[in-house]
C-alpha positions as CSV (number, residue, x, y, z in Angstrom):
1,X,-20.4,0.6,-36.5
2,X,-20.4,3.5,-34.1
3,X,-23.7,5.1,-32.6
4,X,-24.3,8.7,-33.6
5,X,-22.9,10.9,-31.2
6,X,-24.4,12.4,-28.2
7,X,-24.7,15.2,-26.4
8,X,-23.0,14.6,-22.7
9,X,-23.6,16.5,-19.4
10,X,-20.4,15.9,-16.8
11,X,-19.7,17.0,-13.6
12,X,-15.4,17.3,-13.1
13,X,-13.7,18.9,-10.1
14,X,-10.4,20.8,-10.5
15,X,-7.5,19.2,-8.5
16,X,-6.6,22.3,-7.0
17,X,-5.5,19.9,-3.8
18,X,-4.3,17.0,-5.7
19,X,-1.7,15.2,-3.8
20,X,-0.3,11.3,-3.6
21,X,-0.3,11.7,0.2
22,X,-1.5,8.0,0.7
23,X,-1.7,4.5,-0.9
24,X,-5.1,2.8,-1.1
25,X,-4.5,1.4,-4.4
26,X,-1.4,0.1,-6.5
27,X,-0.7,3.0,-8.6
28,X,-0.5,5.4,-5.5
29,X,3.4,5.9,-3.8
30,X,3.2,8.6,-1.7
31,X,7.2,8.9,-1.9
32,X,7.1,10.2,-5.6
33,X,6.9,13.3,-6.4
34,X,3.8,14.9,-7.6
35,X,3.2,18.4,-9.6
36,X,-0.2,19.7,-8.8
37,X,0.2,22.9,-11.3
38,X,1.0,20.1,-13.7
39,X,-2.1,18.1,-13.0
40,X,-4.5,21.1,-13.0
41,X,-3.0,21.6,-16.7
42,X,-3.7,18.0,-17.9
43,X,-7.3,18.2,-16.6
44,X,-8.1,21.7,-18.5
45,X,-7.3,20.4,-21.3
46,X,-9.7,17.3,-20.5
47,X,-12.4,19.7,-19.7
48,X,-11.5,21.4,-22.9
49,X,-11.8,18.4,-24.9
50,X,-15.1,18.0,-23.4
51,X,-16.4,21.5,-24.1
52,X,-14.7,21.2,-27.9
53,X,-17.2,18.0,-28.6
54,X,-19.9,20.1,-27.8
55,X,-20.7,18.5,-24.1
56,X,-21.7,20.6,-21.3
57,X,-19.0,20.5,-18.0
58,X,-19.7,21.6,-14.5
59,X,-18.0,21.6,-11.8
60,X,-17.9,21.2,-8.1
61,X,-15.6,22.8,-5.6
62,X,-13.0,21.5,-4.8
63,X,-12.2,21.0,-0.8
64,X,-8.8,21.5,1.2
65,X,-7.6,17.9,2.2
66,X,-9.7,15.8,0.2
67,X,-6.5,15.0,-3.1
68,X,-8.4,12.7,-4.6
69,X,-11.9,14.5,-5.1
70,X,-10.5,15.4,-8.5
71,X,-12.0,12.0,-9.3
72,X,-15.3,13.2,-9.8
73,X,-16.9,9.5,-11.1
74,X,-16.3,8.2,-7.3
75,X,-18.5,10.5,-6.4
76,X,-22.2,9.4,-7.0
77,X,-23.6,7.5,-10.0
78,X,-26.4,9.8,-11.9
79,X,-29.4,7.8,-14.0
80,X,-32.9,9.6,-15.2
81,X,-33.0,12.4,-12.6
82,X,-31.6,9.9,-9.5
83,X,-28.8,10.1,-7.8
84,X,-27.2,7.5,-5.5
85,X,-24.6,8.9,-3.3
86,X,-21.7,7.0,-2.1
87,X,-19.8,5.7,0.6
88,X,-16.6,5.0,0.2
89,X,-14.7,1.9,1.3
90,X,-11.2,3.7,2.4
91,X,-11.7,6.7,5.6
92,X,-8.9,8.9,3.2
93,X,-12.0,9.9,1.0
94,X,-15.2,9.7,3.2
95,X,-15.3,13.4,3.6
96,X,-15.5,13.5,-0.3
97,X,-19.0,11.8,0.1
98,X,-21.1,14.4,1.5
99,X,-19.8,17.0,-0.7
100,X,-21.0,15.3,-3.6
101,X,-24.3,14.6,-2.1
102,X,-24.6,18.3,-1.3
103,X,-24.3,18.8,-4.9
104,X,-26.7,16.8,-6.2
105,X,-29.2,18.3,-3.5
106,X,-28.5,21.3,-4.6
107,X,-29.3,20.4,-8.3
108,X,-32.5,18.9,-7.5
109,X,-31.7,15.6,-8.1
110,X,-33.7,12.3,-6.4
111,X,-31.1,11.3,-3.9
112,X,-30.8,7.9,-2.7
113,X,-28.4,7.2,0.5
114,X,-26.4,4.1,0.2
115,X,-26.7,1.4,2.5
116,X,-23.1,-0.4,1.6
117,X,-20.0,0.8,0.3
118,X,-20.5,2.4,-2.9
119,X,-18.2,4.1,-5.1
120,X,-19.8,5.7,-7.4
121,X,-19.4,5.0,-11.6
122,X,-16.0,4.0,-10.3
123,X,-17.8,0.6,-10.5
124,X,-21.1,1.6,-11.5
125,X,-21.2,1.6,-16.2
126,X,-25.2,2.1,-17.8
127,X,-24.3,0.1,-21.0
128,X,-27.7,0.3,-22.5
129,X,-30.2,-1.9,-20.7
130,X,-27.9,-3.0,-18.1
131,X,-25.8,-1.6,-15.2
132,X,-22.6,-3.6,-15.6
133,X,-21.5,-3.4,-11.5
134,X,-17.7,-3.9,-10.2
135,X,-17.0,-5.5,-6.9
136,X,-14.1,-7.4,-5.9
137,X,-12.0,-4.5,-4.2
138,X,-14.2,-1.4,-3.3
139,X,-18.0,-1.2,-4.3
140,X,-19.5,-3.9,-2.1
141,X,-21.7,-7.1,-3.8
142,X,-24.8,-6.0,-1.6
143,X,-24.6,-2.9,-2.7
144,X,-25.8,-4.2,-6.3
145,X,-29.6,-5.0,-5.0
146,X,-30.3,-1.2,-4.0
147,X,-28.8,0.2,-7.5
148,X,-31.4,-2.3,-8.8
149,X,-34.3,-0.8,-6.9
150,X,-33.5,2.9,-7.3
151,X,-32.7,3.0,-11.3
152,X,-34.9,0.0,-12.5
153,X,-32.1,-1.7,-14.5
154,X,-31.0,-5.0,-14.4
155,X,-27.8,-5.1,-12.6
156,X,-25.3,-7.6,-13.8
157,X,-21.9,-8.1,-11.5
158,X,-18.7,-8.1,-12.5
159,X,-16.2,-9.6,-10.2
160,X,-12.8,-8.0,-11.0
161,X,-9.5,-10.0,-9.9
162,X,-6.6,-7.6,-10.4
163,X,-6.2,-5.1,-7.7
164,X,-4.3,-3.0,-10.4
165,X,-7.7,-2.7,-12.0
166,X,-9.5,-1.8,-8.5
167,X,-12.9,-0.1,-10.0
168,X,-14.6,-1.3,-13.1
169,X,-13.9,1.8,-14.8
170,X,-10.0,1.1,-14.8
171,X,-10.7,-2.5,-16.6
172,X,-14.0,-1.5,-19.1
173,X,-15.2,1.2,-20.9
174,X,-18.8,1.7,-22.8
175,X,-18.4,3.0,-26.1
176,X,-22.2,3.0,-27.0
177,X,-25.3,1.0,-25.6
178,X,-24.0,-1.6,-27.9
179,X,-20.2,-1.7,-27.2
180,X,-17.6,-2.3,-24.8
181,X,-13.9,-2.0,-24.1
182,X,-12.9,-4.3,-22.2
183,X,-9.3,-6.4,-20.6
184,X,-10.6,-9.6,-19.7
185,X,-8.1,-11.3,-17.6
186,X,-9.3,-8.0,-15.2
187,X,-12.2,-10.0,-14.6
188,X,-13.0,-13.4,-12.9
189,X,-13.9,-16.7,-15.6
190,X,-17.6,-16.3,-14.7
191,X,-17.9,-12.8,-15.5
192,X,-15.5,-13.1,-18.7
193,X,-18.0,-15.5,-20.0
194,X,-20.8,-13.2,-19.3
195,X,-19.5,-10.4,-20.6
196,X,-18.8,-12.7,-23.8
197,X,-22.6,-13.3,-24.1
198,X,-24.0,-9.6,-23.7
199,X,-21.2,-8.1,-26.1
200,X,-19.9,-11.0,-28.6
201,X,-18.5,-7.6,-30.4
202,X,-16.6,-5.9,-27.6
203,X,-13.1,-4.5,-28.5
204,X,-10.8,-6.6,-26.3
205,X,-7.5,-4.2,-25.1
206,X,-4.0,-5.4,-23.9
207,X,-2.8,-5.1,-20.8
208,X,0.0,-2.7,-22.1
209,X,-3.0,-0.2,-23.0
210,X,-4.5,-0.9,-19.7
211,X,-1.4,-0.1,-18.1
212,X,-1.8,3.4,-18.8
213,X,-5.3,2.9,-17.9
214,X,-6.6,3.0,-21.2
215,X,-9.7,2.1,-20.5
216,X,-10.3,4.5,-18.4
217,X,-12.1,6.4,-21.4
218,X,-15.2,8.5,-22.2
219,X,-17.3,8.1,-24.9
220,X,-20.5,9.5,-26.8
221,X,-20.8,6.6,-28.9
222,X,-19.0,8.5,-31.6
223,X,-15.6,10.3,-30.4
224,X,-13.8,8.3,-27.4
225,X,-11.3,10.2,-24.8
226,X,-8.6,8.0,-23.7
227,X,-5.2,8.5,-22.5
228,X,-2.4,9.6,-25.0
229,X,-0.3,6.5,-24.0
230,X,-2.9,3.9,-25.1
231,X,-2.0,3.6,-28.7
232,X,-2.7,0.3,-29.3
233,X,-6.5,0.1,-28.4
234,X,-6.8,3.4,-29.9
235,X,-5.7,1.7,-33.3
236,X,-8.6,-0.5,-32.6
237,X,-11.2,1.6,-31.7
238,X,-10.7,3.7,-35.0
239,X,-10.9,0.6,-36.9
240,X,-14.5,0.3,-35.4
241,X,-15.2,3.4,-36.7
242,X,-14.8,5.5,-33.7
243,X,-12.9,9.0,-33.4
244,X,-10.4,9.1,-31.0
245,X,-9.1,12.1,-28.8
246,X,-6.1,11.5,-26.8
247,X,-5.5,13.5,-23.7
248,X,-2.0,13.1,-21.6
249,X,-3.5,12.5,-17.8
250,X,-0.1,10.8,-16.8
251,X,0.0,13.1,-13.1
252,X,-3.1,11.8,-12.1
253,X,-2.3,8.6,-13.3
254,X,0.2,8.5,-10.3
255,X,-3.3,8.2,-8.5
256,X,-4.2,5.6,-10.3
257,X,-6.9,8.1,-12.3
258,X,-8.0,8.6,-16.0
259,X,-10.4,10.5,-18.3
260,X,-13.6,8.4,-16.9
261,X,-12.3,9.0,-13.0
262,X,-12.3,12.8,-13.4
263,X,-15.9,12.3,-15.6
264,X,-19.1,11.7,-13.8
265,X,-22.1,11.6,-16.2
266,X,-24.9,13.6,-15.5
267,X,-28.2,11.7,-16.6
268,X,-30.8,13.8,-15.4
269,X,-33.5,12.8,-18.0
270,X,-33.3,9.6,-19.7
271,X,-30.2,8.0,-21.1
């Protein structure tokens, strides 16, 4: 069964400059065209369905050039008061880096430079005692040790094998510190099987579902934001016993962004 809900603290960033002006990942063609008024309305109503669960939403300012700083999970990963900033792998978003540091400066937060490419809770999940950690595509293996050092949590990596599915967040989601969501052929044999052993219950989704990034979803271990699209693993998740609130994000999916990569979670005291 579901945890009881709790109360979330996010940090979003309008896409006011949202563009497809390059291709670092699969989802991206800079040839189609994009409707930025269209994507600032999807993501209101995302912060809206934040703010109607009761959560709190800030925001950072969004900066000329920088399309992609809408996805506001890249941008640092937030545990008990720390924060480790990031560096991204691709030069199109590097500049995006040290306006997210500034930030958590500015909100007194215990900052932590990287040492390796980093991107954020892109590929960085707390799933209760553990810090499930992508690599394969952006957030570097090395970079696993020093998120071990600064939080204190065990760091398990997760070695993802689909470059549709280029951050963790785009292959797994936590539902509660009991719970994940997961599409396992995302993920190399080794790290199937581990994920197996830490969550025997985990609610396994389809690669249809994940191919409207599915689960790329927020949760407060109650209610679960997800994409619109994926119907299927939101069948499932209500037969766990969790609420469901669908959200249409479909112009930032041409980005190859959901609900989680527009959602960094603020943890600045405990879980």
């Amino acid at each position: 069964m579901p945890m009881d809900a709790t109360s979330q603290h996010f940090l979003m960033c309008r896409p006011t400059y949202f563009a497809v002006d390059y291709a670092i990942n699969p989802w991206m063609d800079p040839s189609a065209p994009v409707d930025t008024d269209l994507a600032i309305q999807q993501w209101e109503q995302l912060r809206q369905a934040y703010r109607d669960l009761g959560h709190t939403v800030e925001e950072i300012a969004p900066v000329p050039g920088l399309p992609d700083m809408v996805f506001a999970a890249n941008g640092g990963t937030v545990i008990d008061g720390k924060a480790m900033a990031v560096q991204f792998r691709d030069p199109q978003r590097a500049d995006e880096a040290p306006a997210y540091r500034a930030w958590f400066e500015a909100a007194g937060l215990e900052l932590h430079d990287p040492k390796h490419v980093n991107e954020g809770e892109g590929d960085i999940l707390l799933a209760g005692e553990y810090l499930l950690a992508g690599t394969g595509f952006r957030t570097a293996h090395a970079s696993h040790a020093q998120l071990q050092e600064v939080f204190g949590y065990p760091v398990i990596t997760m070695q993802l094998v689909d470059p549709r599915f280029y951050h963790l967040d785009t292959a797994l989601a936590v539902l509660d510190e009991r719970t994940v969501a997961y599409l396992p052929e995302a993920f190399s044999p080794g790290s199937q099987e581990v994920l197996r052993r830490l969550f025997p219950d985990a609610v396994h989704a389809t690669m249809v579902d994940a191919m409207v990034l599915g689960l790329n979803a927020v949760s407060d271990g109650q209610h679960v934001v997800l994409p619109t699209q994926a119907t299927g693993l939101a069948a499932k998740l209500r037969d766990r016993g969790y609420q469901t609130i669908g959200v249409d994000l479909s112009e930032l999916r041409k980005a190859g962004g959901g609900p989680k990569c527009c959602t960094l979670r603020l943890r600045q005291g405990g879980k």
